[in-house]
N, C-alpha and C positions, 0 to 999 in steps of 0.2 A: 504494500500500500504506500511505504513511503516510497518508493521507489517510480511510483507514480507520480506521487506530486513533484519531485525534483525532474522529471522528464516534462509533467506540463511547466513547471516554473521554466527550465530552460526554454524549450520552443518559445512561450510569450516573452521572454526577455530577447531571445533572437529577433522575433518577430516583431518588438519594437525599435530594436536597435539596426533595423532594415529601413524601417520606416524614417527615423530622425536623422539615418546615413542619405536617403533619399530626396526629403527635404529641402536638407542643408547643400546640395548639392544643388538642387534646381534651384534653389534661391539665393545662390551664388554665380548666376549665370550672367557671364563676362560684358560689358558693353566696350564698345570702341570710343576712340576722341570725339567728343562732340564737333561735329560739322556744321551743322544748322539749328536753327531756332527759328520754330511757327510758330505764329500767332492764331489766336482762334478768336471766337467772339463768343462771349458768357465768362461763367466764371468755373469752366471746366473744360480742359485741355481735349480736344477730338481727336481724328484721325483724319488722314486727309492732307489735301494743303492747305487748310487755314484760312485768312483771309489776307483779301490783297491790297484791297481797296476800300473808302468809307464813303459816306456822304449823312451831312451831321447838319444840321441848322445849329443858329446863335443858341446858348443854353443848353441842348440834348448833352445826353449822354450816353458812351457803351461802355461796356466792360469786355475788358481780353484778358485773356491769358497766352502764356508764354510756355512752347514745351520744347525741351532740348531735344536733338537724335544724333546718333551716331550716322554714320553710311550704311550701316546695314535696315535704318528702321528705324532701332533699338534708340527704348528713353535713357538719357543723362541726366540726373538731378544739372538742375540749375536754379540760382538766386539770380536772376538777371536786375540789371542797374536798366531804371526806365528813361527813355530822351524824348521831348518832343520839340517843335516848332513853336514858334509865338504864339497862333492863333489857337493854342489849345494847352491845357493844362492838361496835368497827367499826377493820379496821383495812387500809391499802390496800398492792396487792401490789407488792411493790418495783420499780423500774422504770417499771409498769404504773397511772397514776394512774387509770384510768379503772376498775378493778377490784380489787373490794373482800371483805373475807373479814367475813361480818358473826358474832356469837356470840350466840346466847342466853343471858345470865347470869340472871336471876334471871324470875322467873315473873311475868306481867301483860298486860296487855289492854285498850286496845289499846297496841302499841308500834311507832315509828317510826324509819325511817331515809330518808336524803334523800342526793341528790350537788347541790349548788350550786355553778354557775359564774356570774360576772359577766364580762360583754362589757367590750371595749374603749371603750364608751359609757356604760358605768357600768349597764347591764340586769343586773341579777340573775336567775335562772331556775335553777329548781328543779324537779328532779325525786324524786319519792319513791313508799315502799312503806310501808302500814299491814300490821301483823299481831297475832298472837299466840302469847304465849308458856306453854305448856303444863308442869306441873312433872315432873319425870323419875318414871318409874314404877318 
């Protein structure tokens, strides 16, 4: 009888320690240098290529966000540093660096905003949205 139990205690200890060998392996799966950074629009990163372009009247507002990739795809953490042009403020949501609340203030065309991150190799990479800003009716 004991001889039993030390045979099931073995197998469920094998049997876990496959599973936590398994995990940790897939969830240390490699990414490459960041290449690019999309921008999306909301306050959650898609797939896809993002967007390119805006069009905002005096006042509006969007929100983006910003998601790293490698060349293959694969996400890269990034804290991206937000830039934009005059005619718009840009301001990121607390906590949340990768997501940005942009404003239209004053009317112009074209106007820009960007999220730059540099790498730990010193790669700068940019990502950005052209648009226009149309005056309130």
């Amino acid at each position: 009888m004991k001889t039993n139990k030390h045979i099931i205690l073995s197998v469920i200890s094998a049997a876990t320690l496959m599973t936590l060998l398994t995990f940790t392996v897939h969830s240390q799966t490699k990414t490459g240098p960041l290449t690019q950074i999309i921008i999306y629009k909301g306050e959650v990163a898609g797939t896809g290529t993002g967007i390119n372009a805006f069009k905002l009247m005096v006042g509006e507002e969007i929100t983006v966000t910003a998601k790293g990739i490698d060349k293959e795809g694969n996400d890269v953490p990034i804290w991206p540093t937000w830039k934009s042009d005059k005619e718009l403020s840009i301001r990121v949501v607390e906590g949340r660096s990768k997501t940005a609340i942009v404003k239209a203030l004053k009317e112009g065309a074209p106007a820009y905003f960007s999220a730059v991150y540099i790498t730990d190799d010193g790669k700068k990479v940019t990502g950005g949205v052209m648009g226009e800003i149309k005056p309130k009716k």
